[in-house]
N, C-alpha and C positions, 0 to 999 in steps of 0.2 A: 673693540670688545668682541672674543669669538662669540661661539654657539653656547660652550657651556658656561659662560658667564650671565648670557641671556637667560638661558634655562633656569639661573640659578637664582636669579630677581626675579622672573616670570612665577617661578615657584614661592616666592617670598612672598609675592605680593598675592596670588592666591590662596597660603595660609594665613596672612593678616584680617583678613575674614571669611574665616568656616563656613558661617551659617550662610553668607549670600554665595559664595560658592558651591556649597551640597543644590541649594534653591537654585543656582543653576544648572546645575548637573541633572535635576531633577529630570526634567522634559526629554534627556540626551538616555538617561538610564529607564524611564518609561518605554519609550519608542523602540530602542533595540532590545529590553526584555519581552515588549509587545510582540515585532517580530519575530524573535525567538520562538517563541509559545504556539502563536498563529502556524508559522509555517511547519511548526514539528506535531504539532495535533493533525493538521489537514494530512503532513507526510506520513504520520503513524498509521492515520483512519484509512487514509487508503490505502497503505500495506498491508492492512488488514483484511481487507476486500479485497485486493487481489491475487494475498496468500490462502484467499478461501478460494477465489474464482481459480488458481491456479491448480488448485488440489485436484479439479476436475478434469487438469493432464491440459497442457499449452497446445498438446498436438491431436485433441480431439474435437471432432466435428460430428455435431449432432444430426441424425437426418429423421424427419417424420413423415410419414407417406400418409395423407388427411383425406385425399381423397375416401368416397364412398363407393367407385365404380368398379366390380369386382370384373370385370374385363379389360380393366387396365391395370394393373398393379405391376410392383415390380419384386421378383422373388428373390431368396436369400443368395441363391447359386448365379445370379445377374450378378450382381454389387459383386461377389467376389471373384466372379470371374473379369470385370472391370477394373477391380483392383489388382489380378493379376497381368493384366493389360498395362495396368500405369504402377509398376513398382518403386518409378522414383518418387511417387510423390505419395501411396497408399502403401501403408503397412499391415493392417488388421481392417478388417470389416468384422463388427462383435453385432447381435441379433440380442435385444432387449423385449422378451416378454414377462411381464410385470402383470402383480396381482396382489391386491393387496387384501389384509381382511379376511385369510386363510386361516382353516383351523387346524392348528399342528397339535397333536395329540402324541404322548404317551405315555403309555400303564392309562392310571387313572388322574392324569394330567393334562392338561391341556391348556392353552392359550391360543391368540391369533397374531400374526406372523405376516410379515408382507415374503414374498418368493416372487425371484427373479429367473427366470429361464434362458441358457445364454452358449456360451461358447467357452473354451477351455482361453482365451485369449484375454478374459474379462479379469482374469485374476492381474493380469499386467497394465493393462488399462485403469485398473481402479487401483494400482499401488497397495494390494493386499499381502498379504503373508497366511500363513498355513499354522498352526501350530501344531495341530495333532490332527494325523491320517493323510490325505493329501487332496489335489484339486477334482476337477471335473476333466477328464481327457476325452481324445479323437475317439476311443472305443466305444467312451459313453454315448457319446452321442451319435457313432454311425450304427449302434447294436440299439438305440433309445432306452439304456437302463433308467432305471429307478433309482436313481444314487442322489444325492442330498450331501450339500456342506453347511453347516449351520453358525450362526457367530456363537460369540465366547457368552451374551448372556444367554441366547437360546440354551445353552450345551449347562448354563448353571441352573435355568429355569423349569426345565424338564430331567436332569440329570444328575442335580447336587453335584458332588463331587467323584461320581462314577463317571468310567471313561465313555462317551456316546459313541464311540465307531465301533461299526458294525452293529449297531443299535436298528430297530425299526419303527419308525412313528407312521402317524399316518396324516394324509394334507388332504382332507378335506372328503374324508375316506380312505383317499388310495395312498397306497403300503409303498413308503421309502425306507431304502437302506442310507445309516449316514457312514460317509467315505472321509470327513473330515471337518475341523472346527477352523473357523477363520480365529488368528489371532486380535487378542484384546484393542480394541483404536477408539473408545471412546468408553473406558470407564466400566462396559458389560450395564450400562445404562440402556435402559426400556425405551425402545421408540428412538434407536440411537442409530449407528452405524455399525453397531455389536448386534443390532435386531433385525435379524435377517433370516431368510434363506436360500442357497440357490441351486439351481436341477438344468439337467440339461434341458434346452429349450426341444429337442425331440421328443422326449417322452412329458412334456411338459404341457405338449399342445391338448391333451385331454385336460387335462387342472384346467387350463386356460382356454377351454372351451371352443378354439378357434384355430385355425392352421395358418391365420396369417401373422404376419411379422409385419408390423408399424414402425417401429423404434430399433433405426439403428445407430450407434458409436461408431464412427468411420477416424483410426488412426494415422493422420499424418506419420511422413517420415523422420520431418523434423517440423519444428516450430514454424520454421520461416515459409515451408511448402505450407501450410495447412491453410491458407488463404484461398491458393491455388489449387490447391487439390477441392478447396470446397466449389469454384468456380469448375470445375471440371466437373463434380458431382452434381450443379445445379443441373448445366447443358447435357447432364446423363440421362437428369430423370425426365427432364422435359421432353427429349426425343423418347421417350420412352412410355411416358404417360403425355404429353401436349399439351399439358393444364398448368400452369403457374399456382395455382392454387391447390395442386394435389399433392405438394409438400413443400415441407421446409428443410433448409437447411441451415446450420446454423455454428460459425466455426469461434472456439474459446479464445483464440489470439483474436479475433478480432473485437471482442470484449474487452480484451485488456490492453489493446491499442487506443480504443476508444477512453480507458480507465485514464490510461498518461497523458492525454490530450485534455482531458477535463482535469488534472492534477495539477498539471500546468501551467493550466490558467488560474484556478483555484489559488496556489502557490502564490502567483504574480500578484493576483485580486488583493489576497488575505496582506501580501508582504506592502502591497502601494497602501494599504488603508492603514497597515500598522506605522509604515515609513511619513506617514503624517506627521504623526504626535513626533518625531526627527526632526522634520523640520520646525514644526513649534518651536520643541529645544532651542534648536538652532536660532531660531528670531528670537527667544529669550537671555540665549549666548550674544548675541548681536546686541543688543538694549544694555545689559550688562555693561559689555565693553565699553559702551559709548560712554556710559553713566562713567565706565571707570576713565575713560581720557579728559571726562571734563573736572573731576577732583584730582585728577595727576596733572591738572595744565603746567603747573610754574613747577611741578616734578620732572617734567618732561624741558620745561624752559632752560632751568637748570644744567638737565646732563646734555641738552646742546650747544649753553654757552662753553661748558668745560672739551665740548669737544667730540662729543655722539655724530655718528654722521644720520643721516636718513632713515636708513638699510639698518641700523641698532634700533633707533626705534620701533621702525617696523616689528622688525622680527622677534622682540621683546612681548610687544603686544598680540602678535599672532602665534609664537608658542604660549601666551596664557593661553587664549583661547584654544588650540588643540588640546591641550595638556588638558583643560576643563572637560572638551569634548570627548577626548580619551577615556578618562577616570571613570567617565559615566558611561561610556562601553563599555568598559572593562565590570564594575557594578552591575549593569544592564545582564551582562551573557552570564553570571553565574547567578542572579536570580532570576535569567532567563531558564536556565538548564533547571535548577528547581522547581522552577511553575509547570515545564514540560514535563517532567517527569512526575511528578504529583499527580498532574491533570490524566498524564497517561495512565497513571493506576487506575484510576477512578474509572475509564475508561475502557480499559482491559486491550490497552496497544501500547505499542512502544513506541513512544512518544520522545525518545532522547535524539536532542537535536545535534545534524550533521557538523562534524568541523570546518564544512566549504558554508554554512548557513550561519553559524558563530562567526565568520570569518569575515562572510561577507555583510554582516551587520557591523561590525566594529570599523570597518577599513569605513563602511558609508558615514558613521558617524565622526571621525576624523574627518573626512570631505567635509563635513556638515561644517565642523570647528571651522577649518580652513576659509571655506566662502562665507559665511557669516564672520570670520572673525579678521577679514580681510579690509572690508571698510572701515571699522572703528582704529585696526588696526594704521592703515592708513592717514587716516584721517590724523592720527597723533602725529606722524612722523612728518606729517605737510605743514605743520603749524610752528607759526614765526617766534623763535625763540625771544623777540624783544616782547611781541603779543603776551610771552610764553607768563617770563618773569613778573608780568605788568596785575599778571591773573590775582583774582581773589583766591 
């Protein structure tokens, strides 16, 4: 007897009863739609979080100088002239003075406004665009004008549909010209990323009441330096200020190195607890068969008197059971892709599971048939054909 005559009783005798078939199947399409779900929610949610953590630039390193000792600090023209010292590994040094709570007026308008005081560098750093008038440049801030870029709801909340450049509001009193509107990225929504504004950080240090710079953006050259370049900025400031404590630093790859490492595991966690209810299946695949070798005795007697060798019976018995364990992957991954995708609306991720994650769920659930369906298997093809006949 080949392959596909086995197949083809294997199959017969699995449609001869549906209903204890589907009820095996059961635990086999549980477990691999389980995994499915599990490991495409944790892979969404964290795509999620790292497509926000990434937003913040792979190749930026945050630096905060905390100390209070105004005889050791370290000034903006330090950093950049360090950075022009190590060009392989530093790109930009951007200066972050921030204020929030600002009252931005004009005519007889007004609201309040966070402003950010900075560098013409920040627009590349923050992955901005322009849409009407243009950035903040080298002039601005080695002459300290008064110029202002304001976002898309500022420029709708003070200006309707009038153009605001070359407009004059005023922050908190003092008189800005605006040079240009940042394009729309969240909607022109209040308290958003449309709500903004920013001036050069020279003529800014009055608004901000202070001449020191705390907060800088130090941009790696590439992803993979930004590690290293933060280890070199740690050993900067320390010889510089001596205090361990008088700042931080703090680099985005290494947050999201950290993210894959905990996804990882997460992954592995979520996929060993769903791969559980598999194996259940599987010892329910297992029970089955047996049940079935003991009411096929004098069936199995039979095609060995006529002539079956071993190796027929065998593999008669172990393609049902793959064939079982298959049908209920196969069932399993497309109301797996469902649950995943469902759960991820609800959710607000994408949640549609990998073809190496379908992949790898089905192929395990085939293993699963194979060594569960190996004993019972077995066990038919070892039993004495006179025994066989003799059976009730």
């Amino acid at each position: 007897m080949n392959f596909s005559q086995a197949f083809k009783m294997g199959m017969k005798s699995i449609m001869s009863s549906k209903l204890r078939t589907f009820l095996t199947m059961l635990g086999i399409i549980i477990g691999v739609c389980a995994v499915i779900i599990l490991v495409s929610v944790v892979q969404g949610s964290t795509g999620s979080i790292t497509d926000q953590i990434s937003s913040l630039g792979a190749n930026s390193i945050s630096v905060m100088l905390t100390g209070n000792n105004k005889a050791k600090t370290v000034e903006y023209e330090e950093l950049l002239e360090f950075a022009e010292e190590n060009p392989d590994y530093i790109q930009y040094v951007v200066p972050n003075m921030s204020l929030s709570g600002v009252t931005v007026k004009y005519m007889n308008t007004n609201s309040s406004v966070s402003v950010t005081g900075t560098t013409p560098e920040y627009i590349t750093i923050k992955d901005r665009e322009i849409s009407e008038g243009r950035f903040i440049n080298s002039s601005d801030i080695r002459d300290r004008r008064k110029v202002a870029i304001i976002g898309s709801y500022n420029a709708q909340d003070l200006f309707g549909f009038e153009s605001p450049i070359d407009k004059q509001i005023k922050l908190n009193g003092q008189i800005y010209t605006i040079v240009g509107v940042f394009e729309e990225k969240a909607d022109s929504e209040e308290a958003s990323d449309d709500d903004l504004v920013v001036i050069p950080y020279t003529a800014g240090r009055l608004l901000f009441n202070t001449s020191k710079i705390s907060s800088y953006t130090v941009w790696a050259t590439t992803p993979e330096s930004s590690e290293q370049a933060a280890d070199m900025l740690e050993n900067f400031l320390f010889k510089k200020l001596g205090d361990e404590d008088g700042y931080r630093v703090f680099a985005v790859s290494s947050m999201l190195d950290a993210i894959d490492e905990i996804t990882g595991t997460m992954t592995l966690l979520t996929a060993g607890i769903a791969g559980i209810s598999l194996l259940v299946g599987g010892i329910g695949i297992m029970n089955i068969m047996l049940v079935s070798v003991t009411e096929r005795t004098r069936e199995i007697g039979i095609r060995k008197a006529i002539g079956a060798r071993r190796f027929n019976i065998l593999s008669q018995f172990l393609i049902e059971s793959v064939v079982v364990s298959c049908m209920g992957g196969l069932v399993g991954i497309v109301l797996g892709i469902a649950g995943s995708v469902t759960i991820g609306m609800l959710m607000g991720v994408n949640a549609f599971p990998q073809v190496s994650v379908m992949l790898a769920a089905f192929l395990f659930s085939a293993m699963v048939g194979i060594f569960f369906g190996w004993a019972p298997a077995n066990k038919a093809s070892k039993l004495n054909p006179i025994d066989a006949l003799h059976a009730d």
